[in-house]
C-alpha positions in Angstrom: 20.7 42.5 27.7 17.3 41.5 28.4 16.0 45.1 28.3 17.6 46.0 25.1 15.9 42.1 23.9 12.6 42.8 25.0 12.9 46.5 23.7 14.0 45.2 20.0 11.2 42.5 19.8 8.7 44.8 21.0 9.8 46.9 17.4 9.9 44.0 15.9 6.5 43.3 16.2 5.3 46.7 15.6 6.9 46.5 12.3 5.5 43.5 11.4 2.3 44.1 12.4 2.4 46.9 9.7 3.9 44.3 7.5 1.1 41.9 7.9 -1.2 44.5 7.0 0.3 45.7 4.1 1.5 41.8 2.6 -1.0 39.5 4.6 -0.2 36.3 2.3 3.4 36.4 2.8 3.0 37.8 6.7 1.1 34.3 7.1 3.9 32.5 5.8 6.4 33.8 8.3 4.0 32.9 10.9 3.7 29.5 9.6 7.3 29.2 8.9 7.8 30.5 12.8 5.6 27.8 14.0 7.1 25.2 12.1 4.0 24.2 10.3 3.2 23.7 6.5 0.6 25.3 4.5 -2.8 23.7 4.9 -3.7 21.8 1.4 1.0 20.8 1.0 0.1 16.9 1.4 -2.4 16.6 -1.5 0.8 17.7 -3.6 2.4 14.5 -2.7 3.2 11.7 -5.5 2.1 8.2 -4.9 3.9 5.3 -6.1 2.6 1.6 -7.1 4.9 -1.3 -5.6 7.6 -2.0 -8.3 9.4 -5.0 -7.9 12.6 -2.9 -9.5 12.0 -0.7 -6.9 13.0 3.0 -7.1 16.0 4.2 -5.2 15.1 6.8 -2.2 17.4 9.2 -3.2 15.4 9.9 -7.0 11.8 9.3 -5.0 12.7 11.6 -2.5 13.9 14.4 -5.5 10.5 13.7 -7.2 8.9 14.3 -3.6 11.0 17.6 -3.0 9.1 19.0 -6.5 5.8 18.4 -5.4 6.5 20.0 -1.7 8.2 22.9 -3.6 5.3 23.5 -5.4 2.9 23.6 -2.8 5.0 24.9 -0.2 6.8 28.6 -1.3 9.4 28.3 1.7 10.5 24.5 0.7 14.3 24.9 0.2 16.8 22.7 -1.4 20.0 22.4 -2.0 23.6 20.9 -1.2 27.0 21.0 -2.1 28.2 19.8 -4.6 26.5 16.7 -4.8 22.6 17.9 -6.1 22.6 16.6 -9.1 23.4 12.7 -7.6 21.3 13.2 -4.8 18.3 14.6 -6.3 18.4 17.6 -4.2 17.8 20.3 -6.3 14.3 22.0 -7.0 14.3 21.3 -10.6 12.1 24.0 -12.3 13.9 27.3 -12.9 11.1 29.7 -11.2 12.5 28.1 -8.0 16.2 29.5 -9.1 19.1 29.7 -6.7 20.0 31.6 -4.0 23.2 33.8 -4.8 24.9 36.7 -4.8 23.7 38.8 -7.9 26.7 40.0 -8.9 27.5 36.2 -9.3 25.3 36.1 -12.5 24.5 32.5 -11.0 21.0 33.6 -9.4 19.5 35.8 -6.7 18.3 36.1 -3.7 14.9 35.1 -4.2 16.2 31.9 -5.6 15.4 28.5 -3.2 18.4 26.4 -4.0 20.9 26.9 -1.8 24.5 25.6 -2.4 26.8 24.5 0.3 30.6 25.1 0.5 32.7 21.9 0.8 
């Protein structure tokens, strides 16, 4: 197993390495997403919010929140059940789309909100 591993990462990397060349943006977001890091400049995309004795439930803060990541980050997903629109989950604006089947007529596969089965 190990053999047939090392032989299928070693094309792996080939093939991305002629990736990279040919789609450097996107190649450096794999590599970021593979590290586990965000892009450089995400946090400057981040709301602030005066104290407000009503105070603002975390659930609808942490939906406005999720925009401004989306926006700054272009591998930010969302999603949930069936329970997005009272949790605030889902990336509002409709470039950000969902993530379905085609044939569905629902979205695509480029879409970023992804629904979970219950």
């Amino acid at each position: 197993m190990a053999a047939n591993g090392g032989a299928a990462r070693k094309e792996w990397e080939a093939m991305f390495a002629k990736y990279k060349e040919a789609y450097p943006d996107l190649a450096s977001q794999i590599e970021l997403m593979n590290a586990r890091k965000m892009p450089s400049d995400w946090e400057a995309a981040l709301p602030s919010y005066p104290a407000d004795p009503k105070g603002m439930a975390t659930r609808i803060s942490n939906g406005k929140i999720m925009q401004s990541v989306a926006e700054a980050c272009p591998y930010f997903l969302g999603g949930s059940a069936d329970l997005a629109p009272s949790t605030k989950t889902r990336l509002e604006d409709a470039k950000f789309g969902d993530f379905m089947p085609p044939s569905t007529g629902w979205g695509d596969w480029s879409g970023r909100n992804f629904h979970f089965g219950i």
